[in-house]
N, C-alpha and C positions, 0 to 999 in steps of 0.2 A: 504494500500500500504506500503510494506516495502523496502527501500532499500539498499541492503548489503555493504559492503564495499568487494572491492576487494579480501583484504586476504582471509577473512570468508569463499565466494563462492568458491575458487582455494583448501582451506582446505578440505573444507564438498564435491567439486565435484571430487578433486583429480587432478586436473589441474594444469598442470605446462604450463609455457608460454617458447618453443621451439624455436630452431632455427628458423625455416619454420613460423613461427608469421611475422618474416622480409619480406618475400615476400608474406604476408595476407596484406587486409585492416582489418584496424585496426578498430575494431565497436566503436562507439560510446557509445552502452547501448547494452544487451544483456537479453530479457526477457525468464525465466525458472523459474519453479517452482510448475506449474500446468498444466492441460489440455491445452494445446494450439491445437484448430481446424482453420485449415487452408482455409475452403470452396476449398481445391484442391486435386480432386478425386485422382491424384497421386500418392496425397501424406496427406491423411485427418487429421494425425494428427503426431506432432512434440515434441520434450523435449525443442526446442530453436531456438531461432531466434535472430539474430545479425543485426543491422541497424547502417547504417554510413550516415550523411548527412541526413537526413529524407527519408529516403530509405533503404529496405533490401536489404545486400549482404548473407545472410546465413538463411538457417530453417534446422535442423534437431536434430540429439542426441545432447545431451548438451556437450558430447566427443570433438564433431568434432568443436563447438565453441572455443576451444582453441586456434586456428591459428588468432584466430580473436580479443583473449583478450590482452587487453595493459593495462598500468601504470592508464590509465584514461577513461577506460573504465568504466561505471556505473553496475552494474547488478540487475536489476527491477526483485524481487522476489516475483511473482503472491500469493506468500501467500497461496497456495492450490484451488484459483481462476480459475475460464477458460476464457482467453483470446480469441476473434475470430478478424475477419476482422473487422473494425468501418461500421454502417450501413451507407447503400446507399436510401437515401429515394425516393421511387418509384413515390409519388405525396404529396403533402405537401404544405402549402401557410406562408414560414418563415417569411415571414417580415409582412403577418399578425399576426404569432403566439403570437405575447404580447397582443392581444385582450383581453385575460384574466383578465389581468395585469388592465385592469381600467374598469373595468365592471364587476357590479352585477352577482354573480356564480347561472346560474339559472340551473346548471343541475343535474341531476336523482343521485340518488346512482348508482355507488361509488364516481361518483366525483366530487359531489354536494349535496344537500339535501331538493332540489325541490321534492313534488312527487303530488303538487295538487294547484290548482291556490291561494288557499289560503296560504298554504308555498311560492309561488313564491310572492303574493303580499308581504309576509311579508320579505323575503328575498331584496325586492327592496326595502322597507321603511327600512329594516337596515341598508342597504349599502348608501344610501342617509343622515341617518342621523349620519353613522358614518364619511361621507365622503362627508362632507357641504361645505368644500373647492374647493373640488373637481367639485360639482353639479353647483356652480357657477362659477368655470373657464369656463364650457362647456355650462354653461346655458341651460342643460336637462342631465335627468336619461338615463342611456343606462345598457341594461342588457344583456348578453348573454347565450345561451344553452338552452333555455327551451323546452321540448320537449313534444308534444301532445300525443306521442305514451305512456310516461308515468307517465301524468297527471292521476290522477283518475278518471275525468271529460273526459277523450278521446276525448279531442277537445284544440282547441286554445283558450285563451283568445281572452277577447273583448277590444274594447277599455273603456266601463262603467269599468271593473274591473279594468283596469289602472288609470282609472279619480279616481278611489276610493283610488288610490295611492299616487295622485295628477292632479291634475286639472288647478293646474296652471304651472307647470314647464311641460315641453315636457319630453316624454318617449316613447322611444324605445328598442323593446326588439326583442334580434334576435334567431331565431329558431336553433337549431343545426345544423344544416343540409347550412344554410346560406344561405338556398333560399327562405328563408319567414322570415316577422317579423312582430310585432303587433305595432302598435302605438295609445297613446293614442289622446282625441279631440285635446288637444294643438299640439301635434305633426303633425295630420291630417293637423290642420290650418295651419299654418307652413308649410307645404307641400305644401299648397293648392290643397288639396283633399276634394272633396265635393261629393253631390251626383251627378251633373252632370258632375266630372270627367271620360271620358271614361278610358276602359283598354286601358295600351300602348300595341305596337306587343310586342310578349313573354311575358305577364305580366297579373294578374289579380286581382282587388282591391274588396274584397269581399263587401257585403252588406245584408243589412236586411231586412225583408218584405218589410218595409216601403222605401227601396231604398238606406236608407241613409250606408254610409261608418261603418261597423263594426271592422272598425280598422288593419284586418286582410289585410296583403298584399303580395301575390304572386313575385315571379321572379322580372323582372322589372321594374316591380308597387313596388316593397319594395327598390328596389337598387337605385329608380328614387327619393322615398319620401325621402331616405338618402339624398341628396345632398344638397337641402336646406337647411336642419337641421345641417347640418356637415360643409358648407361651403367651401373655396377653401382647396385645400392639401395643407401642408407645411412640407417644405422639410427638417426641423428639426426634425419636428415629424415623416415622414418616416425613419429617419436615427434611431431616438429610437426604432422604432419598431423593425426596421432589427438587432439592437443590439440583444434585449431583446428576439425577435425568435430565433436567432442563436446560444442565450445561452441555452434556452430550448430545442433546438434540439440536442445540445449536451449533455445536461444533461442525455439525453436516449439513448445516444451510437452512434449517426448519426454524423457521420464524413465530408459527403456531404447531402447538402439540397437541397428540389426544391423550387422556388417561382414561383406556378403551374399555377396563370395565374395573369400577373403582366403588366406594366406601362414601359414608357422609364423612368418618373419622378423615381418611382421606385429602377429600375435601378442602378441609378446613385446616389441614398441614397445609396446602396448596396454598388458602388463601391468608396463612398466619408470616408465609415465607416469602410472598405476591409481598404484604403490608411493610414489613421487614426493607423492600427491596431487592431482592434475592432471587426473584423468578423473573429471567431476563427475555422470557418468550408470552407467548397466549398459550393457555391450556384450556381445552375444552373438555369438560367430564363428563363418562356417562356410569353414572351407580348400577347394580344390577336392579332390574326391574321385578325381578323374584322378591327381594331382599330390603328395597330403600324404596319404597314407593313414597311411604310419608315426605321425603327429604326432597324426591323427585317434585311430587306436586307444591313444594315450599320454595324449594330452590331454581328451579329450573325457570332459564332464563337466554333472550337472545343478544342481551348488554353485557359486558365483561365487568366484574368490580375490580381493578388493581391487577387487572390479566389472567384473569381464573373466570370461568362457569361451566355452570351445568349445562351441557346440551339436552340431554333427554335420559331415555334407558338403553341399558343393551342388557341382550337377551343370551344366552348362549344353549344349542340344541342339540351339538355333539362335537366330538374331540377332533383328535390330530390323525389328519392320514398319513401320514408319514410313519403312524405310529398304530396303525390297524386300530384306531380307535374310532375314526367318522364313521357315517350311517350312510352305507350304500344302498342302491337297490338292484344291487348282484352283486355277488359275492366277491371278494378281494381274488385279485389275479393269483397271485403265488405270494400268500403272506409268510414271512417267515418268524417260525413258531410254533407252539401249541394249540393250532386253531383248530374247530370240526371242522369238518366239511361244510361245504358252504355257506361258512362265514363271513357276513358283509358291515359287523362293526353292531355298533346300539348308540340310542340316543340318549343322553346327557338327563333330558326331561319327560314329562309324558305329550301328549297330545292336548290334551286337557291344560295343562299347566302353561303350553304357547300357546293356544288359543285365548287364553284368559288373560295373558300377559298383553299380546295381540293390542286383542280388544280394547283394554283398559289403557293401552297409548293410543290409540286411535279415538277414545273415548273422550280425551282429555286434550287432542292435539300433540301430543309428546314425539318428539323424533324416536325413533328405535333401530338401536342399531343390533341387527341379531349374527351371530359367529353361527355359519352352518357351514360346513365342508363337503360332505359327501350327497350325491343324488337324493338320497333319499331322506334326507335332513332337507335336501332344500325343500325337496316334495313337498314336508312338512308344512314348510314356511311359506311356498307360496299358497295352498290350499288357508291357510290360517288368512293372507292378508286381504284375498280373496275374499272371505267369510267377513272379515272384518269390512271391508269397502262397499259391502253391501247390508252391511247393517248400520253403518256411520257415514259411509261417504268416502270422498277423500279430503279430509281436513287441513292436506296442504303440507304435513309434517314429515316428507324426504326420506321415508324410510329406505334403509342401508342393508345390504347385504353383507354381510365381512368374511370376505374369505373365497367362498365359491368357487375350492379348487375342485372339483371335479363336475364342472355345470356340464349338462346335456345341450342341445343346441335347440332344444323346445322350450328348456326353461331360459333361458336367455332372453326366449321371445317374453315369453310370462313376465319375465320381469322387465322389461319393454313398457307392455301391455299396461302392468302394475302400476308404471310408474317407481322401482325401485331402482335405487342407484349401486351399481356393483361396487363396491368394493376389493379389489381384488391383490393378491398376491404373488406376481409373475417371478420375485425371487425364487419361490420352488424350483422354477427352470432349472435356476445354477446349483441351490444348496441340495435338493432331493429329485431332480429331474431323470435323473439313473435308478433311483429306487425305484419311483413312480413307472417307470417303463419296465423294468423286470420284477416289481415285485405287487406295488399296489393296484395299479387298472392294466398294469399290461404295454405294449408297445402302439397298440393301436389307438387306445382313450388317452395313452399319456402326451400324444401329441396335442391333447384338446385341455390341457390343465390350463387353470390359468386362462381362460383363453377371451385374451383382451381382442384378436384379430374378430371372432364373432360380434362382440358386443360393437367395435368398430365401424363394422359392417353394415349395420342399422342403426346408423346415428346417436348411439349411447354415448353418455357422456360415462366417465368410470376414473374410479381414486386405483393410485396402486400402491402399496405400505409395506412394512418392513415387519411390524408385528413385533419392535423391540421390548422386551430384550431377549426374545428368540431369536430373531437377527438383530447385529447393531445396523443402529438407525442411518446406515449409511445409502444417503441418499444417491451416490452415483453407481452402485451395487444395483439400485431399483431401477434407474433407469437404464443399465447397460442390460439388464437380463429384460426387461420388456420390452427392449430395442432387439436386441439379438436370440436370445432364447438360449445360450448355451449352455451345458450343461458343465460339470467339473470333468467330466472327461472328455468336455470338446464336442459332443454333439447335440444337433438342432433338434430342438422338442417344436415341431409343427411349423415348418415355417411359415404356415399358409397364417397364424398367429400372433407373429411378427408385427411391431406398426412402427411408422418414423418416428423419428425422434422428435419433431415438432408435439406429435400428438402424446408421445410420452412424457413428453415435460408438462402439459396440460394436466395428464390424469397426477400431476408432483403440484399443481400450482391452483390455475382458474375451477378446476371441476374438482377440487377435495373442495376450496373455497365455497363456491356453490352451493356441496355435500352439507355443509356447516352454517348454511344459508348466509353466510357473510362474504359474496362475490362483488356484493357492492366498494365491498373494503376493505379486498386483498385478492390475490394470485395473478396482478397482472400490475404492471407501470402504466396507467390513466392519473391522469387529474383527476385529484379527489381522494385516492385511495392513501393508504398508510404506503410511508415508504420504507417498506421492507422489502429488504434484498437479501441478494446472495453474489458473489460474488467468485467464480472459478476462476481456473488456471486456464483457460480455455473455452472457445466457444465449442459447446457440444453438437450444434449445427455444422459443425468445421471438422470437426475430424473424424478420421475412421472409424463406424460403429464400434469397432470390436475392441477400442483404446477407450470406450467411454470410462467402466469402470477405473482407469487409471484417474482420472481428473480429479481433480481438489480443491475442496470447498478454502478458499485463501481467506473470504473475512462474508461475517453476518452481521449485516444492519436491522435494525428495529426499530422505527419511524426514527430515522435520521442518527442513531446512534448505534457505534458497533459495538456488538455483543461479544464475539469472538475475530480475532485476528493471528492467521496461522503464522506469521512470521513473530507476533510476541509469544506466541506458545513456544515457537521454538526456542526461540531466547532463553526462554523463562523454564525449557527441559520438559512443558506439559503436552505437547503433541506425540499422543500415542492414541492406539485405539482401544484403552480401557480408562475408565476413571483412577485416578489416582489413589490407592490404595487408602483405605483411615485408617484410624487409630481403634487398637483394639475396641477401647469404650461404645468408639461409634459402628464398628461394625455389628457389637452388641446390640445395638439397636435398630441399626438396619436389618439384622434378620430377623429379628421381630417384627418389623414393619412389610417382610417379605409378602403373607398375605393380607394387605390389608383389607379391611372390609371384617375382620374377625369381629369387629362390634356388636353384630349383628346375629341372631339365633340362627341356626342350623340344624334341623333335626339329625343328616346324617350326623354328625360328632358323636351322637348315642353310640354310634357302631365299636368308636374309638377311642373314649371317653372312661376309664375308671370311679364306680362310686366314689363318692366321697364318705370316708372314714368318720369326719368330722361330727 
């Protein structure tokens, strides 16, 4: 980042400052210097743009910016850089995202160096004994990312491999995908999971010939053994998370965040850290709509206080296919595992319980954003919005798809039809794009994952997201796999799926904006809008698809002021792609803040819950 002085710029553009400047507003800063793309078909691309107040009043020749230059004007010289809109994150979990930040990196290359249960043990026992301080604030190991699809072993650990890790301190290690995790026997007991633990509804705790608990624990069954292990939330440690998320989401150019399915506790860490000054981004929150309804109907709102609110609810209907846990409606290709025969996954909820969810956002106007993955989860969902649109209407509230890797090309139309906005995921390409072809839909359906080129097709508009902190929120990751489709071993999952890069930057910028009904005032350089930006190494219209993911977010603005700039990170030794480790204390409290939302009742916990002696 360079910033000129005044004279310099008026010398080198030719600019005198005119009478007619007197009746200009006078900008604030005036960015020129390189590609600036606007995301507006108008007008796609500019020499300048003038912002006054954290807002632009001007985009076009760098000419016409002269009615607009004063005494104390700044002029932010891109450096031969390309500027766009700051990304709009279509689904994301911020105030999870510092997960990283206290827990063992168990995931695949590139961005980890797990590839086999014996790198992942050994990865735990280094991160344990580099981090002894740490292992007793929290009184057990926790690891995250490790991923079955690319283990060598193409399965989960056990809990014996963990006890090999340690046998006496608890460990838990969570799947990528965040809907499965393995726990060792300490952790098991702990849990109080035995063999005559049933599954909870939505959950399923694997076992072994012999009956007993293999450690491995499905949906419910994983999120249920957390709670005893982790203890109550505390509202400190929320407030760090949502720090430490909202810097790494800016570090990747995301201007506004979601926290995709969140808590009131939550919440109100967002908005105590917002008050503070400490939340350098917009977060938009959606509570679970099972869970927070009271909080939904009190709080939710389309005005930000201090850079926080509630969008609506989100729902969630079934799990990770990556991880044989979404709801198909035919059976998983070649899962690998202990599955019957044709096996096509279960739903999260019952029928009755979306329906009713449904309704009662459609009842109230409420946005809804619901996670459905597999065919027959979407079935679900679009049958549910169906039933609801004809009993309430359309009330105008945007509802979201999240996820819909495995859409059929009739429900595409459905949700066309609907009026719902996809959501989608095109990352799987590159992270599981080989699994999904050899093990979950097969070679045939895996070229349709994801599949942005359908929705395209017919004029959809559609978000694409990262789903951090399953992926990091690295936004030019998102855009290189929905530009290209490659997968980690170099092959094309559907090219006929494929869309330009123009249009991939939209589902990053104007149409999450939209999703969030705030297109009025963001994802694109107009007069009027917030001037938030991003700013890369590169214009992505410019170079070779296949080099997108190489490009670098250099610096993020947030109405006129930078949030992150990678050349002070450098400086300063914080440019890496993990949060910077804390202090035992606080890591203490960030995994208790791990699920937040524990506030709130839960009937499954029965499952896993010990009377009380007392």
């Amino acid at each position: 980042m360079r910033l000129l002085s005044l004279s310099a710029v008026s010398v080198a553009a030719g600019l005198t400052l005119g009478n007619m400047a007197l009746a200009q507003q006078i900008a604030d800063t005036i960015y020129t210097g390189g590609p600036i793309l606007t995301i507006d078909d108008a007008r796609p691309t500019v020499q300048a743009v003038a912002v006054k107040d954290g807002r632009i009043i001007a985009v076009g020749e760098l000419a016409e910016m002269r009615s607009h230059q004063g005494d104390d004007t700044t002029i932010f010289d891109l450096d031969g850089r390309a500027m766009l809109p700051g990304f709009v994150d279509s689904h994301g979990h911020v105030v999870m995202g510092g997960l990283q930040a206290l827990s063992a990196n168990l995931l695949a290359p590139p961005d980890g160096k797990v590839t086999d249960i014996a790198s992942l043990q050994a990865a735990l026992s280094a991160w344990a004994e580099a981090n002894g301080d740490t292992v007793k604030a929290m009184g057990m190991i926790i690891g995250f990312g490790y991923d079955n699809a690319q283990l060598a072993e193409l399965r989960h650990p056990t809990r014996s491999e963990l006890d090999a890790v340690s046998r006496d301190v608890p460990i838990m290690i969570i799947h990528q995908s965040g809907h499965l995790g393995v726990g060792n026997s300490k952790a098991l007991e702990l849990a109080g999971i035995t063999a005559e633990t049933e599954n909870p509804p939505g959950g399923v705790i694997r076992k072994d010939e012999a009956g007993e608990p293999n450690g491995v624990l499905e949906e419910y069954a994983f999120f249920g053994a957390l709670v005893p292990l982790l203890g109550s939330v505390g509202e400190d440690g929320l407030q760090t998370f949502a720090r430490a998320g909202s810097r790494m989401w800016a570090r990747f150019g995301y201007t506004t965040a979601q926290e995709g399915r969140t808590s009131g506790a939550a919440v109100q860490a967002l908005r105590r850290v917002a008050a503070d000054g400490d939340l350098p981004i917009d977060v938009v929150a959606f509570p679970d709509v099972l869970e927070s309804r009271d909080f939904i109907e009190s709080d939710a709102s389309r005005t930000y206080a201090d850079g926080v609110r509630v969008g609506g609810c989100k729902l969630t209907i079934d799990g990770s296919p990556q991880g044989f846990t979404a709801l198909r409606d035919r059976p998983y290709y070649d899962p690998v595992g202990d599955y019957p025969p044709g096996y096509a996954g279960y739903a999260a909820i019952t029928r009755e319980q979306l329906q009713d969810a449904v309704n009662w956002c459609f009842e109230n106007g409420h946005q809804i954003l619901t996670h459905s993955n597999g065919e027959g989860a979407t079935d679900m969902l679009i049958a549910a919005i169906d039933e609801a649109q004809l009993t309430y209407g359309d009330p105008g509230n945007r509802p979201v798809l999240v996820h819909g890797q495995f859409l059929r090309e009739d429900q595409v139309a459905s949700l066309k039809r609907l009026g719902v906005f996809p959501s989608l995921f095109p990352m799987h390409t590159f992270y599981w794009g080989d699994w999904h072809r050899d093990h979950t839909v097969g070679p045939v359906n895996a070229d349709n994952i994801s599949p942005t080129g359908w929705v395209t097709e017919r004029g959809m508009m559609f978000g694409t997201h990262h789903d951090a902190p399953v992926a990091f929120p690295d936004s030019m990751r998102v855009l290189a796999a929905t530009v290209t489709r490659r997968t980690r071993s170099g092959d094309i999952l559907g090219p006929h799926q494929r869309v330009d890069v123009m249009t991939a930057l939209k589902a990053m910028t104007i149409w999450p904006a939209w999703q969030h009904f705030e297109e009025d005032q963001k994802g694109s350089i107009e007069v009027g809008k917030l001037a938030d930006f991003v700013i890369l190494s590169d214009d992505p219209t410019a170079v070779d698809p296949e080099t997108l993911a190489q490009l670098r977010v250099v610096t993020t603005i947030k109405e006129d002021a930078v949030i992150f700039d990678a050349d002070t990170a450098v400086k300063e030794g914080r440019l890496d792609r993990r949060p910077l480790a804390p202090d035992p204390v606080t890591a203490h409290l960030l995994l208790h803040a791990l699920y937040q939302g524990m506030d709130v009742e839960r009937p499954w916990l029965a499952h896993f819950t010990q009377p009380s002696t007392e």
